[in-house]
N, C-alpha and C positions, 0 to 999 in steps of 0.2 A: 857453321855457327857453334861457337862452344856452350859449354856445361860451365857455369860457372859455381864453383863451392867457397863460400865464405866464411873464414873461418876466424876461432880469436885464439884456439890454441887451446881452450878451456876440455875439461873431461865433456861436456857436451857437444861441443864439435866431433868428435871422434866418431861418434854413431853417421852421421852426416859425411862424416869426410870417406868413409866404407862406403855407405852407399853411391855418394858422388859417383865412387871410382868403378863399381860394378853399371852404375848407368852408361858411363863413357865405355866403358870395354861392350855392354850391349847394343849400342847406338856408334859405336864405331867414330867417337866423336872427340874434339879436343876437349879437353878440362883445363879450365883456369884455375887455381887455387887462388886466393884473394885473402888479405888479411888489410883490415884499414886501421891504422896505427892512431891513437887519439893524443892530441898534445893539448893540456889542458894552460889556458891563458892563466897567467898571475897577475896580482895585484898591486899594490903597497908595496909596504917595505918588509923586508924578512932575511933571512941568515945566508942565503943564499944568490947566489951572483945569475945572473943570464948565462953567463959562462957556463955554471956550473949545470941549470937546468938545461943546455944546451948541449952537453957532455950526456946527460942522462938520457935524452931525447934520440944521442944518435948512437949509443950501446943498445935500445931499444931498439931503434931500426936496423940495425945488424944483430940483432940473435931473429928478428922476426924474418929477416931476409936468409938467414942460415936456418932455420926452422923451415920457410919457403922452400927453400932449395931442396933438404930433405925430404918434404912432401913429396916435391915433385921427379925426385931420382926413384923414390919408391912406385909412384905412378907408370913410370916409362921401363921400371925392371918388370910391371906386370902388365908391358906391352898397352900402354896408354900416352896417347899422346897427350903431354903435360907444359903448362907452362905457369910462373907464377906474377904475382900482380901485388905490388903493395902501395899503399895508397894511405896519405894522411887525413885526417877529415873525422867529419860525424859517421860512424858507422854508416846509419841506414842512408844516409844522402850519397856518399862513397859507393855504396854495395849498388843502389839504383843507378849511379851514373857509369860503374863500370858495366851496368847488363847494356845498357845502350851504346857504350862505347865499343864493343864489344858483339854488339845484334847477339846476343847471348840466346838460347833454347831455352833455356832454365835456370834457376837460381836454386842451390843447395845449400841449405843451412841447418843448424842445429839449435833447438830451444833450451832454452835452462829452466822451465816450466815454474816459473814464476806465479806465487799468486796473490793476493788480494794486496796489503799494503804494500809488500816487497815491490808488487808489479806496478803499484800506483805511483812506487818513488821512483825505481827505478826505469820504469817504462819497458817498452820491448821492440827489440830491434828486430827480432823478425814481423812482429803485427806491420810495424812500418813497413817494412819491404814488402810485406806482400799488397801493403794499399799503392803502394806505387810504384813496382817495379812495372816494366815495359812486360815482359814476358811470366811464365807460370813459375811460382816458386813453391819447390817442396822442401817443409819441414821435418826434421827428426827427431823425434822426441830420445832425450838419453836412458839409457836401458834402466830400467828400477828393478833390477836381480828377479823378475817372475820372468 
């Protein structure tokens, strides 16, 4: 059962996606690298074609899938078995369905340490994961130069 590390690519994943990889090399375990790509629905009328948002959609999903892939040739040059996972969706629905699909050990993620209005608008994708993933998920707080 793997390690699963989710990730969005941001400077706060990084602390989390290090650890991930020191957990799986400790516990001798696969690691999934996971990234859930978000496609935001339109409305009305505006400058822009389907076409055109659907051009942007799938450059997005090849650099995230070329980003993926470099994760995980770094993972397996330091002797981890790696594989990666991309998935479109709501984040935290995405990241709990892949721990299940998956029978995952654990969920690794990184926080942006969000707080009061920022968090109230933006919400937090790891609180969610941790109310309803299947399995234990540890967060990483990103380093604050102490």
């Amino acid at each position: 059962m793997p390690i699963i590390c989710a990730t969005d690519f941001s400077e706060s994943a990084e602390p989390a996606e290090a650890q991930a990889i020191q957990l799986a090399q400790a516990l001798r375990t696969e690691l999934v690298y996971l990234h859930v790509s978000v496609e935001a629905r339109l409305y009305g009328e505006g400058p822009f074609t389907m076409a055109d948002v659907q051009r942007v959609y799938d450059a997005q999903r090849q650099w995230a899938t070329e980003t993926l892939s470099a994760r995980v040739t770094a993972a397996k040059d330091r002797g981890v078995m790696a594989r990666m996972s991309l998935r479109v969706g709501t984040p935290h629905v995405e990241i709990v369905k892949a721990a299940r699909d998956d029978k995952a050990d654990m969920i690794v993620m990184g926080t942006h340490g969000r707080t009061g209005l920022e968090r109230l608008l933006l919400g937090s994708v790891a609180e969610r994961v941790i109310r309803l993933a299947p399995c234990p998920v540890l967060t990483v707080r990103p380093h604050d130069g102490r």
